[in-house]
Backbone bond lengths (Angstrom), bond angles and torsions (degrees), N, CA, C in turn:
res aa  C-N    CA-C-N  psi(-1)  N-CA   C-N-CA  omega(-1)  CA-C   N-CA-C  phi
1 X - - - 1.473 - - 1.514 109.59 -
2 X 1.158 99.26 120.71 1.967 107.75 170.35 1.880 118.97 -60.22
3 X 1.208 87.75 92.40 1.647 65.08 167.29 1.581 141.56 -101.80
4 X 1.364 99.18 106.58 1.288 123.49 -161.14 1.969 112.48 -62.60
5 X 1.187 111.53 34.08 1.171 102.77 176.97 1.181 133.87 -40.85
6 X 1.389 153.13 -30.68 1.429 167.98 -142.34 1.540 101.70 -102.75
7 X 1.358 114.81 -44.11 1.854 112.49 171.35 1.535 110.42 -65.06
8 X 1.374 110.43 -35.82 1.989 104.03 162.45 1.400 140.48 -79.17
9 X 1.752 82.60 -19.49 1.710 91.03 178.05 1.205 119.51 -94.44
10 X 1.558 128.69 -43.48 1.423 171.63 -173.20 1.848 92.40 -12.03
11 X 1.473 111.54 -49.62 1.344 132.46 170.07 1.419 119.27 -21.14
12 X 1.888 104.83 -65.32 1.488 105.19 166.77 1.173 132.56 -24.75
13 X 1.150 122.92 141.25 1.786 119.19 168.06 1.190 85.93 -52.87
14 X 1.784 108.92 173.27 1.266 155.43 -174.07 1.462 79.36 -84.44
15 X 1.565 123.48 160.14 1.247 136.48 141.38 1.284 103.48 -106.95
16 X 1.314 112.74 125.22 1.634 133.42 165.33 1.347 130.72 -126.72
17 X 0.733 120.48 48.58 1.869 139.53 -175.90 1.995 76.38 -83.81
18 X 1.259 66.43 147.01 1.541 110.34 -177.52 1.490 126.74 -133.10
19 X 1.574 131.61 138.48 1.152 123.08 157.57 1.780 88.82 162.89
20 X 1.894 111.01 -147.68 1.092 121.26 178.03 1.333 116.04 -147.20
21 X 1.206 147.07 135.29 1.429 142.06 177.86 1.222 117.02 -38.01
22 X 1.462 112.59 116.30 1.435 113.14 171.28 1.685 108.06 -143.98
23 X 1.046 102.02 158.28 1.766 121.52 -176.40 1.454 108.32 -84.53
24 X 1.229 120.83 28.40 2.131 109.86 -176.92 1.610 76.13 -75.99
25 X 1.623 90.47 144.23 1.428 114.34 164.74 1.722 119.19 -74.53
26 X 1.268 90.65 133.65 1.861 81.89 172.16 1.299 109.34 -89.73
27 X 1.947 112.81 169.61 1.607 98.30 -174.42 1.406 99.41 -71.81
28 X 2.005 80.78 148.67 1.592 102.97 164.48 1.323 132.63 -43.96
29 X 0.931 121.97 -33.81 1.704 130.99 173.33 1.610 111.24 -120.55
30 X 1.493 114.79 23.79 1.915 108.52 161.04 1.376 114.60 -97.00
31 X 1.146 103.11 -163.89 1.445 85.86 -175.96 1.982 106.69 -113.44
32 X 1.433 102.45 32.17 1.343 101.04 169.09 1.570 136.77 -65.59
33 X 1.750 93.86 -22.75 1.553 108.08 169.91 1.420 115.83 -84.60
34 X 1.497 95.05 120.71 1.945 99.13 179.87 1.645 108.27 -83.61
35 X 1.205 135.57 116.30 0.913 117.13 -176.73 1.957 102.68 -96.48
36 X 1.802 103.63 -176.88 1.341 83.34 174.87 1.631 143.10 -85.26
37 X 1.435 105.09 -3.62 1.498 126.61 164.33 1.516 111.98 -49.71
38 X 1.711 116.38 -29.44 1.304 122.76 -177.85 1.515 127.24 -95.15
39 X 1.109 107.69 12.80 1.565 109.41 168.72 1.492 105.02 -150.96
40 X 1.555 103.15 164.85 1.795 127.57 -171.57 1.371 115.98 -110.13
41 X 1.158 130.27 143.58 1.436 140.09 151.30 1.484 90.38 -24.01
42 X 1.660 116.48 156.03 1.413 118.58 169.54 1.684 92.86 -93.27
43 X 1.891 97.21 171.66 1.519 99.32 -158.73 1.614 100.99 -107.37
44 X 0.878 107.04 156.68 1.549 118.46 -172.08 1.690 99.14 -100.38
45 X 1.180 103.11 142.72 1.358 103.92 171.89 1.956 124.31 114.58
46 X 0.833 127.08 179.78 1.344 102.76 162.81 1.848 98.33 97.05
47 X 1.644 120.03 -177.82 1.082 133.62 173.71 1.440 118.11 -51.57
48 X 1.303 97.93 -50.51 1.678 104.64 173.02 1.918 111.26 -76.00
49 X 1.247 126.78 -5.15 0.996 112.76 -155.06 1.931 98.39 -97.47
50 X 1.506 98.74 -11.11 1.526 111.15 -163.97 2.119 101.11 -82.40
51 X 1.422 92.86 -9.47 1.870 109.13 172.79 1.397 102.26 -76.89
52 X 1.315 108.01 -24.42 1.960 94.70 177.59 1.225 141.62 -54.31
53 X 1.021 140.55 119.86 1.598 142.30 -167.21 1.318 119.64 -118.29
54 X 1.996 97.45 126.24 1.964 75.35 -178.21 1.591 91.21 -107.65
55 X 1.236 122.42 17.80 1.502 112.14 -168.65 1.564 129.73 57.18
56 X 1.715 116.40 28.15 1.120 98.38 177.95 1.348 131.07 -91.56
57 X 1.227 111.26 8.23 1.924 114.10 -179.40 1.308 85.25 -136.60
58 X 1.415 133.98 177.27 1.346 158.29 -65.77 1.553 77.28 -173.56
59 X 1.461 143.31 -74.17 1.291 174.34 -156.23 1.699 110.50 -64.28
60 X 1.621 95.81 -24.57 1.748 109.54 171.14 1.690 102.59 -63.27
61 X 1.399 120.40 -34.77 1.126 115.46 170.44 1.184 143.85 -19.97
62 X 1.631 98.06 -62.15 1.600 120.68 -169.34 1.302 118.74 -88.31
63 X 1.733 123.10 32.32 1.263 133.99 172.72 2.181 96.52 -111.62
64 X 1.082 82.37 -18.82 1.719 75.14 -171.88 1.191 94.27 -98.02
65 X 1.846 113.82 137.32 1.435 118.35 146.80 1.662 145.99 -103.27
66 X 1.141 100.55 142.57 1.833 87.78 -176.46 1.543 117.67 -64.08
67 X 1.080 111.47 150.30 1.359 111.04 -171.57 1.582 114.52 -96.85
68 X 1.593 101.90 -16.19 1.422 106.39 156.34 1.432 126.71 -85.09
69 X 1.320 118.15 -6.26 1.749 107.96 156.93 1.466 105.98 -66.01
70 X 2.055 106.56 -55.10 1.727 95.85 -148.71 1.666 100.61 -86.96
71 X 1.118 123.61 23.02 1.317 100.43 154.42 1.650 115.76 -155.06
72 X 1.308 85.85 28.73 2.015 111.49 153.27 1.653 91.04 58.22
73 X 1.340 105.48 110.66 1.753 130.92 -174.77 1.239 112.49 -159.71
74 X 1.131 135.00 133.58 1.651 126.79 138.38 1.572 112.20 -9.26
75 X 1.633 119.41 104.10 1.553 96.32 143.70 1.334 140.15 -101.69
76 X 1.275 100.88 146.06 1.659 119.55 -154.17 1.324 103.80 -102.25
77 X 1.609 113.72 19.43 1.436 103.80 177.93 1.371 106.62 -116.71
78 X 1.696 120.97 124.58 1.517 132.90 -155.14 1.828 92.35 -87.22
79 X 1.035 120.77 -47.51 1.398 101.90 -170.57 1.551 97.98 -141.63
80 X 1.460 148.08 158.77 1.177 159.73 -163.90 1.587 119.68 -178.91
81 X 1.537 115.43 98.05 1.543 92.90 166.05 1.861 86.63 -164.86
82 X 1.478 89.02 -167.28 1.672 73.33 -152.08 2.166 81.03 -138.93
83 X 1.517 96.21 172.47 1.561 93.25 -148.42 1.615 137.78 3.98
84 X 1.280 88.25 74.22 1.612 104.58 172.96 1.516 105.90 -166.25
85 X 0.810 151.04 -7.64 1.647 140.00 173.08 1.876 92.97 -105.92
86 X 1.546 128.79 -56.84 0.825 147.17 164.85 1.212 104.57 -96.35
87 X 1.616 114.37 133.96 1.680 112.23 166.32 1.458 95.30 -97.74
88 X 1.129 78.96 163.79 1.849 111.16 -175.82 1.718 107.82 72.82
89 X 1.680 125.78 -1.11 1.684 113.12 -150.29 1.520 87.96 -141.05
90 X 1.626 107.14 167.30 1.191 128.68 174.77 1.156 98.22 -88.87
91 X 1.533 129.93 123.79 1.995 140.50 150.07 1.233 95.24 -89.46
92 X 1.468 104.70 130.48 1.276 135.01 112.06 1.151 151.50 -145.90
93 X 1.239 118.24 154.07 1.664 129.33 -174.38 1.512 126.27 -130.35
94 X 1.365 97.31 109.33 1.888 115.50 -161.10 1.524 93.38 -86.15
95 X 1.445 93.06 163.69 1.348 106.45 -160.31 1.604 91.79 -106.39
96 X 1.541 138.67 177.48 0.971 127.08 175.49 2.011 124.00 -39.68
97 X 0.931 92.46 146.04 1.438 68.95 172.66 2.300 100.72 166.43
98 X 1.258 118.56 170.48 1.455 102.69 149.48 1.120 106.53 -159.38
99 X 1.686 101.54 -172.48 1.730 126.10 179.88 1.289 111.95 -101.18
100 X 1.438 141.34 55.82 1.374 128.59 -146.80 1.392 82.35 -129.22
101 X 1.327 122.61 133.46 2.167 118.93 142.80 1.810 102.11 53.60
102 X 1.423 110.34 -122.52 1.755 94.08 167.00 1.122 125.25 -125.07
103 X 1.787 108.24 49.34 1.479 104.05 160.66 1.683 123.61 -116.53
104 X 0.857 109.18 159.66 1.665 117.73 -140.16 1.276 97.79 -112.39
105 X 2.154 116.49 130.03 1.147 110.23 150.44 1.576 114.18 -125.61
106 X 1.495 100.41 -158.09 1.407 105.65 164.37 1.664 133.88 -18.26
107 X 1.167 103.91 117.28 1.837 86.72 172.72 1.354 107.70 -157.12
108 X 1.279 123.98 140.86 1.870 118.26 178.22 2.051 92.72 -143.34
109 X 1.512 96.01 127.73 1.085 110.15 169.49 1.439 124.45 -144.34
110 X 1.213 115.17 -166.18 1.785 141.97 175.49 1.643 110.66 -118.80
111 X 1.137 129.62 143.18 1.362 160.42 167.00 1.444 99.99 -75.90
112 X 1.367 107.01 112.12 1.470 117.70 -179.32 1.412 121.02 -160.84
113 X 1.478 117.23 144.18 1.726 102.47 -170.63 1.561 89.91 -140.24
114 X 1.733 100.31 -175.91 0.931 102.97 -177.06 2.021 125.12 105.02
115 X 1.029 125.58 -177.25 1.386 125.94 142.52 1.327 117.87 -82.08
116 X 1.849 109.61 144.90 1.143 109.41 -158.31 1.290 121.57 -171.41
117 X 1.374 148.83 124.04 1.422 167.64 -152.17 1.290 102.49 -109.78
118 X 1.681 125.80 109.29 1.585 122.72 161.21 1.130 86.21 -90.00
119 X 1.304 138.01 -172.75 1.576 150.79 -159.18 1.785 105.83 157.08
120 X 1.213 119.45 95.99 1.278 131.27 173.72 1.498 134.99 -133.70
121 X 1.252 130.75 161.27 1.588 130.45 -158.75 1.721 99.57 -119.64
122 X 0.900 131.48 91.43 1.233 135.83 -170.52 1.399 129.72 -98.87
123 X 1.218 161.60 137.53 1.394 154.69 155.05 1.727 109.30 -111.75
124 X 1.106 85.59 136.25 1.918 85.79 162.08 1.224 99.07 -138.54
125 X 1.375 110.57 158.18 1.739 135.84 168.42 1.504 134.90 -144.81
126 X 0.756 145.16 168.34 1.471 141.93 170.26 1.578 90.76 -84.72
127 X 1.836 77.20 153.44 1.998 77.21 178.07 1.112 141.95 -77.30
128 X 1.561 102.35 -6.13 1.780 107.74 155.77 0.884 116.70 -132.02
129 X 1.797 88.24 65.68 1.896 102.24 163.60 1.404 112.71 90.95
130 X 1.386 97.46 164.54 1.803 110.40 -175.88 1.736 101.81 37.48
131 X 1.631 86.34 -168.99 2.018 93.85 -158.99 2.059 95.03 -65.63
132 X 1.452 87.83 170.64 2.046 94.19 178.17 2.111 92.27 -66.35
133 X 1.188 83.14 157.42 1.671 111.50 178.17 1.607 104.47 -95.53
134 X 1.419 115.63 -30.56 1.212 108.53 -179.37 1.538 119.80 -98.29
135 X 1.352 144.80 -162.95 1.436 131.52 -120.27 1.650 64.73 -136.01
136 X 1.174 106.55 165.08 1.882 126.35 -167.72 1.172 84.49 -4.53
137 X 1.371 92.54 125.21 1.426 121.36 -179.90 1.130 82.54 -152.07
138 X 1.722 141.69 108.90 1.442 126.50 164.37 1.639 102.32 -158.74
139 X 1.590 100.43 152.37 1.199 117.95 -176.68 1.341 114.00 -110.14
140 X 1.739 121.27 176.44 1.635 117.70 163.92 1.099 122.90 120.59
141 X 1.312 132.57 -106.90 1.910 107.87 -164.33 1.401 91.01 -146.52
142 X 1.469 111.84 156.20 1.466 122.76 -171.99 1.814 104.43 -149.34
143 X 1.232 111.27 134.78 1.343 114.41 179.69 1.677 99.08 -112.45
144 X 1.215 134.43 126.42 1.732 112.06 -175.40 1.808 91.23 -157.95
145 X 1.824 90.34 139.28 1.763 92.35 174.02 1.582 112.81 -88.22
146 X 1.975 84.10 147.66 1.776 79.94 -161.10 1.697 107.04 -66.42
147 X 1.140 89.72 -166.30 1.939 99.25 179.76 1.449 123.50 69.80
148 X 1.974 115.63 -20.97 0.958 116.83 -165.21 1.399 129.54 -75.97
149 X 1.276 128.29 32.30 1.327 129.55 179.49 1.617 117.61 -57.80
150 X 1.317 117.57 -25.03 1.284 123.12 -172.02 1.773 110.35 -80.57
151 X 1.388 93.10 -34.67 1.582 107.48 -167.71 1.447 106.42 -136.88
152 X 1.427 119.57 66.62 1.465 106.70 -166.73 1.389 125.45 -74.24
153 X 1.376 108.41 131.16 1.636 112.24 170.27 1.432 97.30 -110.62
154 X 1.526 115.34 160.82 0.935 127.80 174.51 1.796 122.40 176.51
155 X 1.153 122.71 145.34 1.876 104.51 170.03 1.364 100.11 -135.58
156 X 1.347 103.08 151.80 1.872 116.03 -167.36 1.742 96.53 -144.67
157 X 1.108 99.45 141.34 1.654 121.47 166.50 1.596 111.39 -110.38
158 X 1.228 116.55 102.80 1.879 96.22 -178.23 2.093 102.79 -135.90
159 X 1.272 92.22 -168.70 1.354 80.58 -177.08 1.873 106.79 -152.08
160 X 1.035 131.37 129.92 1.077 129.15 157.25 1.487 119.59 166.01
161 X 1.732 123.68 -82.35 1.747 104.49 170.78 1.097 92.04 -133.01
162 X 1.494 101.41 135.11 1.976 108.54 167.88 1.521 89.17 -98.80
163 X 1.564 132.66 -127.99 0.926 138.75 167.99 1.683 124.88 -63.87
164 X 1.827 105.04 -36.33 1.192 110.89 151.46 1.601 127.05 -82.57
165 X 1.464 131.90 160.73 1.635 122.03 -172.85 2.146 85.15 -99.31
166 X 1.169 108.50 152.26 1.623 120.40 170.08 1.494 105.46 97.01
167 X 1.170 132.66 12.80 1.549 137.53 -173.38 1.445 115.59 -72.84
168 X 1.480 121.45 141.26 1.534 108.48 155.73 1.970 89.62 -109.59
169 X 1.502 108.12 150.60 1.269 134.37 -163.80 1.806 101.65 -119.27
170 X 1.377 117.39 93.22 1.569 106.09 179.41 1.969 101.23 -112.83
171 X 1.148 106.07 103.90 1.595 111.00 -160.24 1.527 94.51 -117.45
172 X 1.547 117.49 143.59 1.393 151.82 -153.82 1.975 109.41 -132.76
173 X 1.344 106.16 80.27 1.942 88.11 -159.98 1.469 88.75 -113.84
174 X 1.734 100.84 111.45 1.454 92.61 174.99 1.517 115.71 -114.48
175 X 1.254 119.48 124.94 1.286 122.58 168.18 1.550 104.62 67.88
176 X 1.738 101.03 39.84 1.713 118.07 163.75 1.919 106.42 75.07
177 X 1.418 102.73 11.69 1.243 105.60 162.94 1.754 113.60 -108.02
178 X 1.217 110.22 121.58 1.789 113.87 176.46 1.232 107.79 -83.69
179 X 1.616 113.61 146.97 1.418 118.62 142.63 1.095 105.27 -161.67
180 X 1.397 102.72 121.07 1.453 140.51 -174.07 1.534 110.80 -82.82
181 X 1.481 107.59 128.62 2.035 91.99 155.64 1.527 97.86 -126.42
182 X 1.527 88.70 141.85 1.888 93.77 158.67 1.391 118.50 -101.22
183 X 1.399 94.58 172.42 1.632 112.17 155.41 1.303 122.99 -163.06
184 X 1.289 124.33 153.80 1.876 116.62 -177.13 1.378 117.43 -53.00
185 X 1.111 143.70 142.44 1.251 162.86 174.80 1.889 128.09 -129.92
186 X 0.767 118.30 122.39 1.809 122.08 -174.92 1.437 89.93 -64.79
187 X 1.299 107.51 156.00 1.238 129.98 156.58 1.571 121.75 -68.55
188 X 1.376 138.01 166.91 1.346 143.19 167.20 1.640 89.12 93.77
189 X 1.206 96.32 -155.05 1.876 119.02 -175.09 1.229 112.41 -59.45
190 X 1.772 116.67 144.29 1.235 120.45 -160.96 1.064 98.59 -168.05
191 X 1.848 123.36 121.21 1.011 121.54 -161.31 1.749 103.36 -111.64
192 X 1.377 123.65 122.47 1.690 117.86 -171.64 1.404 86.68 -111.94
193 X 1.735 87.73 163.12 1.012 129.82 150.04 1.519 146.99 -85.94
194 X 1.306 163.85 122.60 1.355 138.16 163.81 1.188 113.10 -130.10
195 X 1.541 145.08 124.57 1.102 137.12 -151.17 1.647 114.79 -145.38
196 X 1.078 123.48 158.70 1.532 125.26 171.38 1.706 107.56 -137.89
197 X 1.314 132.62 101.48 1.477 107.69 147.35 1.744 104.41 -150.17
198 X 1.889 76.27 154.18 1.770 88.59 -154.75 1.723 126.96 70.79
199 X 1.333 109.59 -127.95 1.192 103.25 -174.50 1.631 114.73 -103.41
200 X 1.626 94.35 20.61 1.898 90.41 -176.11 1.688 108.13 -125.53
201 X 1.000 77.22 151.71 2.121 93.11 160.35 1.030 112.92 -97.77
202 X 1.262 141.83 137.74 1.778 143.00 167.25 1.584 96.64 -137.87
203 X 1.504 92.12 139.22 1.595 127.34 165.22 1.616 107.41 -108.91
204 X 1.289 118.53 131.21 1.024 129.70 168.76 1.642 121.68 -136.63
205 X 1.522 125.55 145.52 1.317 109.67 161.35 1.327 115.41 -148.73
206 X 1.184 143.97 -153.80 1.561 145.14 -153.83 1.383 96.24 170.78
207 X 1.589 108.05 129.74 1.383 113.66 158.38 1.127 124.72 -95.92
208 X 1.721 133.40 158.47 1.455 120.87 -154.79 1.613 107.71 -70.38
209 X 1.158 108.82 149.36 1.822 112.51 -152.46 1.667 122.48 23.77
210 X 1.288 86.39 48.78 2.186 94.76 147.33 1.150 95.09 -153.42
211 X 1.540 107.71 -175.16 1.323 147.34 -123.76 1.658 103.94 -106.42
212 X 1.464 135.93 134.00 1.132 132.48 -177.92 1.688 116.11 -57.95
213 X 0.930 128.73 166.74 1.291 126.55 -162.09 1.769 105.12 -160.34
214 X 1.241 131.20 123.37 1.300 137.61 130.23 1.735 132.31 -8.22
215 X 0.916 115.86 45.49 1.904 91.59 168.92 1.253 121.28 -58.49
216 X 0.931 121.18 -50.55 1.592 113.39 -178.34 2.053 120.78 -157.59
217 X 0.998 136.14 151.22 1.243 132.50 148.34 1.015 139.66 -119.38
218 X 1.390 138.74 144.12 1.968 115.05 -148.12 1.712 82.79 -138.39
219 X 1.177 113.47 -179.16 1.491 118.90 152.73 1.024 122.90 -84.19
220 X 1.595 128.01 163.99 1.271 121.27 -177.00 1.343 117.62 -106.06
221 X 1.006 142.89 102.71 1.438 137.79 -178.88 1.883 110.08 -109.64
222 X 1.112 121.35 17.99 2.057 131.91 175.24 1.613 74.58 -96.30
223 X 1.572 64.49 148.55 1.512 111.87 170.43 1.502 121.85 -39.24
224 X 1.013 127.81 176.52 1.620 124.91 155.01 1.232 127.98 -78.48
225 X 1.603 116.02 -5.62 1.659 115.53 -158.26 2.024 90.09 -148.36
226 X 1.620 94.08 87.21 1.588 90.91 175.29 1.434 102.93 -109.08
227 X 1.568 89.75 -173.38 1.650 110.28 174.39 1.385 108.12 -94.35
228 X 1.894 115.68 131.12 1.737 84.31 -176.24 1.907 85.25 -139.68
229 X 1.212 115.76 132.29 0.794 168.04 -114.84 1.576 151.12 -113.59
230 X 1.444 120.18 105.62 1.777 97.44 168.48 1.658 103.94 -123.95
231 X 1.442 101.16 130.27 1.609 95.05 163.30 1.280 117.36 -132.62
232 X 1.683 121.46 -166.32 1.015 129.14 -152.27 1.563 125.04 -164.55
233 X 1.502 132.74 105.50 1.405 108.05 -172.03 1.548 101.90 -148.89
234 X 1.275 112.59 173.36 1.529 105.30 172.92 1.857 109.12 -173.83
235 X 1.156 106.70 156.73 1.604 105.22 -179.48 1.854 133.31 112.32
236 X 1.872 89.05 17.04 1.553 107.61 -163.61 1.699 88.24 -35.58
237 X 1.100 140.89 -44.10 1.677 125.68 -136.57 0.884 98.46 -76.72
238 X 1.532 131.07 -51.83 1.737 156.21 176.92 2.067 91.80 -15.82
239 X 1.410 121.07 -56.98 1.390 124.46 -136.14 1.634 84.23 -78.70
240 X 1.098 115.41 -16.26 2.031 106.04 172.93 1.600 107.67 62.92
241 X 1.424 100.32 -118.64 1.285 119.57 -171.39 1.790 101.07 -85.51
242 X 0.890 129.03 5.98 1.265 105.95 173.86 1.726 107.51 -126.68
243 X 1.048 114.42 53.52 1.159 123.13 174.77 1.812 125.99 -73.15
244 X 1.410 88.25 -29.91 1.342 111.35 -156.54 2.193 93.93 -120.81
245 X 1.498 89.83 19.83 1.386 84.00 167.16 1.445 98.03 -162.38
246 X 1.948 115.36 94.43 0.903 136.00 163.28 1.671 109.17 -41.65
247 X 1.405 122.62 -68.84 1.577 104.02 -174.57 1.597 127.06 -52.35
248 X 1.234 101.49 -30.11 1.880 89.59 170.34 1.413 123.22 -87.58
249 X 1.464 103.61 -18.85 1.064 100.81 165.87 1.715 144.34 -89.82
250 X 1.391 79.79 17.05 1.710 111.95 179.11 1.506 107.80 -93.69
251 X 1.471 113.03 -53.69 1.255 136.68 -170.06 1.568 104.13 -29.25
252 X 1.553 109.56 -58.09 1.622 102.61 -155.74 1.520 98.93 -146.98
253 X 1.422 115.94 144.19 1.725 121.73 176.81 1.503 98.01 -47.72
254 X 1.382 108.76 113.27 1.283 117.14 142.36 1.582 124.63 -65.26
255 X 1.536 107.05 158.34 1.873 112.91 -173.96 1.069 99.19 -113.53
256 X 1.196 109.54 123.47 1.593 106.18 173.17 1.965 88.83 -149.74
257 X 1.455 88.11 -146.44 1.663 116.00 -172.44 1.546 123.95 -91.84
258 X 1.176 134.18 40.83 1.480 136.23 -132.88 1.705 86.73 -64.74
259 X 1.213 112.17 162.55 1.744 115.11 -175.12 1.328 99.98 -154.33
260 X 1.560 126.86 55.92 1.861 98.09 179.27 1.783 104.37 174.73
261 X 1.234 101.97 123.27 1.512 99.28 -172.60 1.604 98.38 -148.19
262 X 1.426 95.33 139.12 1.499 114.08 -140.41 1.494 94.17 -123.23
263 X 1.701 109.79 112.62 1.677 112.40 169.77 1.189 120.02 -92.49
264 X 1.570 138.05 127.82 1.620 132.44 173.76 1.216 104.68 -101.59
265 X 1.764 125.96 126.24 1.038 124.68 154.22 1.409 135.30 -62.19
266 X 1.607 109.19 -20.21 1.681 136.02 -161.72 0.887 118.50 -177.95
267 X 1.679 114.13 139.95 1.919 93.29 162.74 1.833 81.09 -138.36
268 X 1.586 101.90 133.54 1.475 95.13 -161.30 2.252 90.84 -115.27
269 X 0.999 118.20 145.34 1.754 105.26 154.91 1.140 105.87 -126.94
270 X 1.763 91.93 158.34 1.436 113.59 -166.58 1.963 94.13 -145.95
271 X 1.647 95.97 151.35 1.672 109.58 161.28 1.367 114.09 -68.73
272 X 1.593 102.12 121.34 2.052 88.97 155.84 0.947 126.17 -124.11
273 X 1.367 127.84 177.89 1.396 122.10 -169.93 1.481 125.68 -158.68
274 X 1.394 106.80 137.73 1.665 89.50 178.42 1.525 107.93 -119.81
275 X 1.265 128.32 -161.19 1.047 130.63 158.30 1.539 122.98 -78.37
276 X 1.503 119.08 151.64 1.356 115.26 -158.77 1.588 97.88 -74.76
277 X 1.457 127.27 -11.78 1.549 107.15 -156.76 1.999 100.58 -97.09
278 X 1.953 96.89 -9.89 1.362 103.44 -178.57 1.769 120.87 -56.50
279 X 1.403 126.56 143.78 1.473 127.53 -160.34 1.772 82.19 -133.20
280 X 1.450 115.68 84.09 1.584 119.03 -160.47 1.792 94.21 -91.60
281 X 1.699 113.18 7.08 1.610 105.32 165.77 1.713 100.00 -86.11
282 X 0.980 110.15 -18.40 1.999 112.66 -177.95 1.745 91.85 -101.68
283 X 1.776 82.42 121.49 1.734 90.47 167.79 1.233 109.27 -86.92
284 X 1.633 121.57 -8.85 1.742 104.93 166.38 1.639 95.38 -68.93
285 X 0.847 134.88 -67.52 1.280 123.23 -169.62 1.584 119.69 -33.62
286 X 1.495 93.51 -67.49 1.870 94.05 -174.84 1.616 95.20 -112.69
287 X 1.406 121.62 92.97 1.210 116.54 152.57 1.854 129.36 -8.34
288 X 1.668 122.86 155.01 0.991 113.22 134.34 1.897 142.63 -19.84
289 X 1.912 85.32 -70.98 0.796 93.40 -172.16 1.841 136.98 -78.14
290 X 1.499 105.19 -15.07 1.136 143.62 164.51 1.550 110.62 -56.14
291 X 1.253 106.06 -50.68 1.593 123.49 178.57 1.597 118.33 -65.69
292 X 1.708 105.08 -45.31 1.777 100.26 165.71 1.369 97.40 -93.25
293 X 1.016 158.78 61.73 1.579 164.91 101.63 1.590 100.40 -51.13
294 X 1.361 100.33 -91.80 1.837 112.26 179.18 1.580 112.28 -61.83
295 X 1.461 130.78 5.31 1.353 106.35 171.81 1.922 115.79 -128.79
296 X 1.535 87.77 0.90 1.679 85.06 168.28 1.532 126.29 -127.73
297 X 0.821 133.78 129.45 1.765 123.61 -147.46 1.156 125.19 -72.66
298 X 1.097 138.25 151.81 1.398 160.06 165.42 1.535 102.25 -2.25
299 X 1.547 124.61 122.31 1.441 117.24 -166.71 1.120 148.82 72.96
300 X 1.236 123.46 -27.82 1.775 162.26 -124.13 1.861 81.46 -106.80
């Protein structure tokens, strides 16, 4: 069953809070500091919770859509299907292609609004093995408003080779401008995050047996009713001379070296929530650690 949340929710205002992460202290004795006694795991279950996928039959498929059918693109994804290359997981393997400013790759999602917790178990590799050899090569989760090909917004958490190989990639592209942050990441299983509530975005991830971690938090200025998401791309070098010209290089599958195929164990959603007086763009306000409290679930 599709769950079409975004045609019921869609209604909500837009959230558009604005600004940039900063550390001003809230007062010492108001109640601007969230501590961690004051917030919950987000909750599983619910409208959004019926979008969860663990991929175990063949049939998990037909809840996700390509984003190059519904809004007519090149698809750049070479192979895709889900318990059968990997049992129990979603495969896929994109064909050259990327997520950079306004050029476009791989993407298959669900219609969903609201505040909101992606939460997924991910691996990527080059295709014969160990991390990709070639330059962004990265997999993982994407939140993006539809229609936007002209003016793309979008935020993605992924993981595998930017220019360095072992990276996590938490990128913010608004209105066809990128900015990416990295950081080192282990190879094998890797459990992300991608999140929206209130006026923030959060990226989060965890390597298999450690500790959740922060990549980044931006403001939220998308819509109420996005696309949310797994994608996939790899082969920045391949695009040559047209690097620096997203429309032709949109136009038609480029040939290059594809290097990277990306297994999902899950992609689960959940509600989150903070308190109304929390200002989760000020980390005096909402801590780090406060922040993966309320945005990754119970156990996780």
């Amino acid at each position: 069953m599709r769950a079409k949340v975004a045609g019921t929710l869609a209604v909500v205002s837009a959230v558009a809070g604005c600004g940039t992460v900063t550390s001003a202290q809230p007062t010492p004795t108001g109640p601007g500091l969230v501590t961690l006694d004051k917030v919950t795991p987000p909750a599983p279950g619910g409208e959004v919770g019926q979008a969860s996928t663990e991929f175990a039959n063949a049939a998990d498929l037909s809840v996700w859509t390509k984003l190059s059918e519904t809004e007519k693109d090149v698809d750049r994804i070479a192979k895709l299907d889900v318990n059968k290359t990997v049992k129990g997981s979603m495969y896929v393997e994109p064909k050259t292609s990327a997520w950079f400013d306004g050029f476009r790759g791989p993407f298959v999602y669900q219609d969903l609004a609201g505040d909101i917790v992606m939460h997924a178990r991910v691996k990527v590799e080059g295709k014969s093995g160990g991390l990709p050899k070639r330059k962004f090569s990265l997999g993982g989760l994407m939140a993006r408003q539809p229609g936007s090909y002209a003016t793309p917004n979008w935020v993605s958490v992924t993981i595998g080779t930017t220019d360095k190989s072992g990276r996590v990639e938490a990128k913010y592209t608004k209105d066809g401008s990128s900015k990416p942050k990295e950081a080192a990441v282990k190879s094998g299983w890797v459990e992300l995050v991608l999140a929206r509530v209130g006026r923030v975005f959060v990226a989060l991830y965890k390597e298999d047996g450690g500790k959740w971690k922060v990549a980044n938090r931006w403001p939220s200025t998308l819509p109420d009713a996005l696309q949310w998401g797994i994608t996939a791309y790899t082969d920045w070098d391949s695009y040559n001379t047209l690097k620096k010209d997203a429309t032709k290089g949109n136009a038609k599958q480029i040939t290059g070296q594809p290097d990277l195929k990306l297994t999902v164990d899950y992609v689960r959603f959940l509600r989150p929530e903070l308190p109304e007086y929390a200002d989760p763009l000020n980390d005096a306000s909402v801590s780090d650690e406060v922040l993966i409290k309320a945005m990754t679930p119970d156990g996780a």
